[in-house]
C-alpha positions in Angstrom: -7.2 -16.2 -14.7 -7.8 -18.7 -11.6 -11.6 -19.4 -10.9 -12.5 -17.6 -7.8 -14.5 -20.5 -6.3 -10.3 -21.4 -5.2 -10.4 -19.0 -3.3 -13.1 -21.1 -0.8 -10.4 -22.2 1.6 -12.0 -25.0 3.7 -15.1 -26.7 5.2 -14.6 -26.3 8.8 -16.7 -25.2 11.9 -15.7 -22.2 13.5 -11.8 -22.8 12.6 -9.4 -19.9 11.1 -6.1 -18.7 12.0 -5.4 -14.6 12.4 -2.1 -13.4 11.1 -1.5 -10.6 13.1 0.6 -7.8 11.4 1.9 -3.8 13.3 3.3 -3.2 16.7 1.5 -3.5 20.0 0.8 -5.1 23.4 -0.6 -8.7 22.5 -3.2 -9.5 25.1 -3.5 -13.0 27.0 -4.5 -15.6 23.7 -6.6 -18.2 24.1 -6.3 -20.7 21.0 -8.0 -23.4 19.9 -7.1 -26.1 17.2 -9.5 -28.2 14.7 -7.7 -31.1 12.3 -10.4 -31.2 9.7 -10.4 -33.2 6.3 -10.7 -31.3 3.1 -10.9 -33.8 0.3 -8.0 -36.6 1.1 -5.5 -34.0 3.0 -5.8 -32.9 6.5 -5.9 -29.2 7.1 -4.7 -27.7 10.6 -6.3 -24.6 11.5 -6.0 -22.4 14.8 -8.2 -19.6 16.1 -6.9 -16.7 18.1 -9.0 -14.1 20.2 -6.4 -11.4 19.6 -6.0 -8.6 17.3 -3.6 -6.0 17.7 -5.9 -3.1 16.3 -8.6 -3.3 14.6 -6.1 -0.5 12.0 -5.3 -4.6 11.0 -6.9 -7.3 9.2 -6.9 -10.7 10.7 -5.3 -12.8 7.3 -5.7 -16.6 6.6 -3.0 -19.1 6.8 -4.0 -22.1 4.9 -2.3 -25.5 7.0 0.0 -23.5 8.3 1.2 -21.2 5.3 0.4 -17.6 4.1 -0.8 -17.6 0.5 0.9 -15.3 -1.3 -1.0 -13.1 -4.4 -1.6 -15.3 -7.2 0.8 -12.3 -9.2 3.3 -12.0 -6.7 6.4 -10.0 -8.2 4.6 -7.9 -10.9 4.6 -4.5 -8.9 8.5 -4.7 -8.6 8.4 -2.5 -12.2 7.3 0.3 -9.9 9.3 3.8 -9.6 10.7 3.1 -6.5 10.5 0.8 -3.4 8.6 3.8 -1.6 5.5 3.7 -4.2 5.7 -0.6 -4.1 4.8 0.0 -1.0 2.0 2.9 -0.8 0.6 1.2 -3.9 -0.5 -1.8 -1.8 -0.3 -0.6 1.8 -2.4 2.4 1.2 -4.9 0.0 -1.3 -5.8 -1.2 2.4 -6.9 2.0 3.8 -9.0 2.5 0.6 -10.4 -1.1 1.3 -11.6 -0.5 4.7 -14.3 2.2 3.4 -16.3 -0.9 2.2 -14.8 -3.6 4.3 -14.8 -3.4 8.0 -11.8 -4.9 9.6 -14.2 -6.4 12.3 -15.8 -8.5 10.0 -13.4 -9.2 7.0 -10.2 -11.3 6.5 -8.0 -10.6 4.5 -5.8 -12.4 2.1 -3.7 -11.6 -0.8 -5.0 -11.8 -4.5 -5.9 -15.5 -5.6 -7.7 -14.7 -8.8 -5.7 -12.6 -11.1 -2.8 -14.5 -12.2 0.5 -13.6 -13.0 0.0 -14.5 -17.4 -3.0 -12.8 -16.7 -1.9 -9.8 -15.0 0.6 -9.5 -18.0 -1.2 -9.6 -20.4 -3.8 -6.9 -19.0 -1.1 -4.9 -18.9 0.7 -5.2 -22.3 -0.1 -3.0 -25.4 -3.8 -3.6 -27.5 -2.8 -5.6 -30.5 -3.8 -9.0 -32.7 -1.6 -11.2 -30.8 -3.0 -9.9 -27.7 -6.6 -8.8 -27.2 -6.9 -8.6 -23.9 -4.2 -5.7 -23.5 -5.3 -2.9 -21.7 -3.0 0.0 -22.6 -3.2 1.5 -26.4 -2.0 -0.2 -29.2 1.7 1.3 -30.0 1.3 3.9 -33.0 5.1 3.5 -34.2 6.0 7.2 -32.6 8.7 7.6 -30.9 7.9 11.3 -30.3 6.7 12.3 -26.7 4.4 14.7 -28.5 2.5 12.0 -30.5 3.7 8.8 -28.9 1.0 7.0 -26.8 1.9 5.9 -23.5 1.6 3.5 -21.1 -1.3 4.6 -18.8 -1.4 1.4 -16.8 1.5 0.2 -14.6 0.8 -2.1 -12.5 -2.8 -3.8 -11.2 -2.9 -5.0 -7.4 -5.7 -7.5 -6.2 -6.4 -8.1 -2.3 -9.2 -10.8 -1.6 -11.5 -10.1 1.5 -12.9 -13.3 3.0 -16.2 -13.9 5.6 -16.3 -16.3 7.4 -19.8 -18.7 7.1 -20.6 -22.4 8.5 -19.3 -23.8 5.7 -15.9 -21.9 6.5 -14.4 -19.0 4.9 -15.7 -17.8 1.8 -14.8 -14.6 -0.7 -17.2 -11.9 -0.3 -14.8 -8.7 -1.5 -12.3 -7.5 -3.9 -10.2 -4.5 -3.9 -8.0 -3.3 -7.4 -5.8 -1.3 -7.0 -4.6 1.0 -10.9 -1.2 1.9 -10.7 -1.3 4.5 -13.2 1.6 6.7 -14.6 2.0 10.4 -14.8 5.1 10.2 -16.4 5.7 7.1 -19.1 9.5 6.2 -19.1 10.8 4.4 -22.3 13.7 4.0 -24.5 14.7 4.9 -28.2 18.2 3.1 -29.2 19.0 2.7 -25.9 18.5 6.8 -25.0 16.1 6.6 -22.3 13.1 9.2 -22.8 10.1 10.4 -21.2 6.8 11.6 -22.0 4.2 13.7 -18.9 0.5 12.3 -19.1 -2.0 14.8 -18.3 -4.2 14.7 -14.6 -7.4 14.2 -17.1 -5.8 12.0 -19.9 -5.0 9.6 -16.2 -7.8 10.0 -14.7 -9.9 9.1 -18.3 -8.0 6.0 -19.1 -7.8 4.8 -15.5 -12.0 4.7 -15.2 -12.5 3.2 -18.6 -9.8 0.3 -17.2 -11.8 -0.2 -14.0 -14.6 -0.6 -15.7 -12.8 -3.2 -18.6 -11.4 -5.4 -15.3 -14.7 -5.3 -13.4 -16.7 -6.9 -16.3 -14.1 -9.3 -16.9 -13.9 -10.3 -12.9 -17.6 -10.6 -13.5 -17.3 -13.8 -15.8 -15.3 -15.5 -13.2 -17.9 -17.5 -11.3 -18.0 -16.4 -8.1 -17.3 -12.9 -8.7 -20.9 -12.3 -10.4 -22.2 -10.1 -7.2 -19.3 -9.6 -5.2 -18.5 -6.1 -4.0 -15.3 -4.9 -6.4 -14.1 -1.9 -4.7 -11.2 0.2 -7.5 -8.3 2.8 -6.1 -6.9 4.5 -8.5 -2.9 5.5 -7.9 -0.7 7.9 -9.2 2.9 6.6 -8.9 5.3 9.1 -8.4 8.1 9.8 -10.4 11.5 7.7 -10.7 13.2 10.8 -8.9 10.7 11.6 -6.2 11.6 10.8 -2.9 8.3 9.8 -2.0 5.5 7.4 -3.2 2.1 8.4 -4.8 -0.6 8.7 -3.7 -4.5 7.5 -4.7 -6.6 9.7 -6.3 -9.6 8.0 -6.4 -12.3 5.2 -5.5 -15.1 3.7 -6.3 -17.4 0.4 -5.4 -18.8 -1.5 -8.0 -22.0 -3.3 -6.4 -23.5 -5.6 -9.2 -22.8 -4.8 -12.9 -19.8 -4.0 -15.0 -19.2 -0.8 -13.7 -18.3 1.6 -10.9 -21.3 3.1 -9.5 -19.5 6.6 -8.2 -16.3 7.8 -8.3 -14.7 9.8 -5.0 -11.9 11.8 -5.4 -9.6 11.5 -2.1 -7.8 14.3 -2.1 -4.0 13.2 -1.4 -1.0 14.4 -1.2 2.4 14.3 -0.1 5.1 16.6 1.1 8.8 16.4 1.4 10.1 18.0 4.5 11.8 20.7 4.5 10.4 22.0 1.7 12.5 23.0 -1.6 10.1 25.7 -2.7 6.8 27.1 -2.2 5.9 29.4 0.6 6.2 28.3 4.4 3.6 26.7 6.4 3.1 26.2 9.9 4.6 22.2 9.3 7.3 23.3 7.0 8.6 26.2 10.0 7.5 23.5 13.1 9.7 20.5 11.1 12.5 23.3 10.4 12.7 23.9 14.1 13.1 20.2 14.9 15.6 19.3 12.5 17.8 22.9 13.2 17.6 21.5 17.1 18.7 18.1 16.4 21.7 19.0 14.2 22.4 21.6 16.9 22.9 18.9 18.9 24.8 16.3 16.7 25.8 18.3 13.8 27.1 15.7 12.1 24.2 14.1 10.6 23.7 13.2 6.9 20.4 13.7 6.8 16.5 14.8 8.5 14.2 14.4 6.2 10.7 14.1 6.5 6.9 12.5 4.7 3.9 14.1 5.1 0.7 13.2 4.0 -1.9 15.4 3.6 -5.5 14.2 3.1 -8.1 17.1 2.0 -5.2 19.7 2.9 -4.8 18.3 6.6 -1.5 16.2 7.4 -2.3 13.2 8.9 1.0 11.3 9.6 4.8 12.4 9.4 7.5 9.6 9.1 11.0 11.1 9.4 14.5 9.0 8.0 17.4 10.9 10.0 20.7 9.5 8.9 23.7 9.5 11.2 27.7 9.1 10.5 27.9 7.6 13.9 27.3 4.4 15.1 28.7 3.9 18.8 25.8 2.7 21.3 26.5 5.7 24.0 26.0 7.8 21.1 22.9 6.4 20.0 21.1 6.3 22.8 22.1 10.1 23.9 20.8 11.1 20.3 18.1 9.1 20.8 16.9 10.8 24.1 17.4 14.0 22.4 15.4 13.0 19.1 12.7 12.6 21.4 12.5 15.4 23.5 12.9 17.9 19.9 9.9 15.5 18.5 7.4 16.0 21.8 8.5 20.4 21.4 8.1 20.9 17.9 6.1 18.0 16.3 2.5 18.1 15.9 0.6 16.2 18.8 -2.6 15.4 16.8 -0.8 12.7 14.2 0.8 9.6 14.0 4.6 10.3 14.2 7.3 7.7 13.2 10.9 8.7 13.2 13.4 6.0 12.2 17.6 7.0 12.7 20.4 5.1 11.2 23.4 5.1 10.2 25.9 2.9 7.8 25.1 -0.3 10.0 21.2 0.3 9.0 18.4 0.9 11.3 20.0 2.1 14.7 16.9 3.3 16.4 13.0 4.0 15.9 10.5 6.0 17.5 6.5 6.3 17.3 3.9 8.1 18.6 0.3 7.5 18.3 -2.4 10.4 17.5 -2.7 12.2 20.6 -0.1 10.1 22.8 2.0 12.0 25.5 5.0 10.5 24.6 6.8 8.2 22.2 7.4 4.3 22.3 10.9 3.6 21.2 13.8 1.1 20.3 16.9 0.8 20.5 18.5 -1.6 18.6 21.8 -3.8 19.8 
């Protein structure tokens, strides 16, 4: 595991470059520029005014190059591509409860290496000690077998800036943690369900394993450690987890309070369960839209629910057409279905495309009157 005092990027006077991430009107920038020497090299580093949101981090570059986490690749053993990324965009979101975006950079995870993030995960045994999930108990029986609890672990640095330059003052963890464990015997692929409880057990006695671990790493002896715990979806669910938890770990080797979030999400329209007013308003958008073009291939929408309220909708509608008239007439019509039967008081984003990929995309903000849109050539 890499010493976090390497995560001190530079010794410069008022000197850092934002990475600005999202859509949005970029203000005028004003920028300034500082060669400094760190050591024998020569660092570059530029300071802009602007932020697109302050929904966004400002992230380091370091002369002139994003740093990229220190175990880049490991959450590709994820489900699915859709709970890659809720696991780390949504890790943010729980981030921002203890880290301001006005007063925090961000950059990706420089302390928990890639061996080390492997071996954390591997199974509890002689040859390795420092494995986090239960040692294998020779069953191959879903009844007896034990699982793996812990998928994947996610670390995002959060950085202040000081006269001495930019140094880390945050962590956030993200658990990946599985409610179903998929696994093999001779080659006949198998699964076994892990309980809500038996999750939400292993997944606090893990935080509280990496915590005091971080805590030997100097630098990380009083740092804020903030812990989200996530439930990955299954390998046939059509959308990502969600966390279920999140706690801050002030000083010490241990969380001080777990909070339960209250997540969920819901595929639109619904397969079963009784209707609500969502289900029937998304019903009535997607029965006017393939009214219009019937043939479509798809409407089908994510929403996420946060102590029982949605809170955003994003809706993939796939098209067998591709000619630009076409497009931009379905388009126009997409949007004026959105602003009648949509809900007004959350994000909305609605992306259409067809066998050529992404044809057209269209967003509206919480409370907008209308929506922003592309169309692309």
């Amino acid at each position: 595991m890499n010493k976090a005092k390497s995560v001190i990027l530079m010794t410069v006077s008022g000197a850092a470059m934002f990475l600005l991430a999202g859509c949005g009107q970029l203000s005028e920038t004003q920028t300034t520029e500082n060669t400094t020497k760190t050591g024998p090299e020569k660092v570059t580093v530029q300071t802009t005014q602007n932020q697109l949101s302050t929904d966004y981090y400002p992230a380091l570059i370091v002369d002139g190059k994003y740093q990229f986490s220190q175990n880049r690749g490991v959450s590709l053993s994820l489900n699915s591509t859709a709970n890659i990324k809720d696991f780390e965009a949504d890790l943010l979101d729980v981030a921002k409860n203890v880290f301001p975006t006005d007063q925090y950079f961000f950059q990706e995870g420089q302390v928990i290496d890639y061996d080390t993030t492997r071996l954390w995960l591997g199974r509890y045994s002689d040859a390795n000690p420092d494995g986090l999930n239960p040692t294998d108990n020779g069953s191959t029986d879903a009844a007896t077998r034990e699982p793996i609890y812990l998928e994947q672990i996610l670390e995002q640095d959060y950085m202040i800036q000081n006269e001495n330059g930019f140094e880390l003052a945050g962590m956030a963890i993200g658990l990946a943690m599985n409610s179903v464990d998929y696994y093999k015997v001779n080659d006949v692929p198998m699964e076994q369900a892990i309980s809500r409880d038996k999750l939400e057990e292993q997944a606090k006695n893990y935080a509280n394993t990496i915590i005091t671990r971080l805590r030997q790493t100097e630098g990380l002896e009083s740092i804020p450690i903030v812990i989200g715990v996530y439930e990955q979806s299954a390998q046939d669910s059509p959308v990502g987890g969600v966390y279920l938890f999140e706690g801050v770990s002030t000083e010490g080797n241990a969380v001080g309070e777990w909070i339960a979030r209250n997540e969920s999400k819901v595929v639109f329209p619904l397969q079963s369960g009784a209707q609500t007013e969502e289900s029937s308003n998304f019903d009535n958008f997607k029965n006017e839209v393939q009214d219009f073009f019937p043939n479509l291939n798809g409407i089908v929408g994510e929403g996420k629910y946060i102590d029982g309220q949605l809170m955003s909708l994003e809706i993939d509608i796939t098209t067998q057409f591709y000619g630009e008239t076409e497009i931009i007439a379905f388009t126009q019509h997409v949007t004026d279905a959105a602003g009648r039967f949509l809900p007004q008081n959350i994000p909305v984003e609605i992306t259409i495309e067809s066998i050529n990929g992404i044809e057209s995309f269209l967003t509206r903000e919480t409370n907008s009157q209308g929506f922003s849109y592309h169309i692309f050539d």
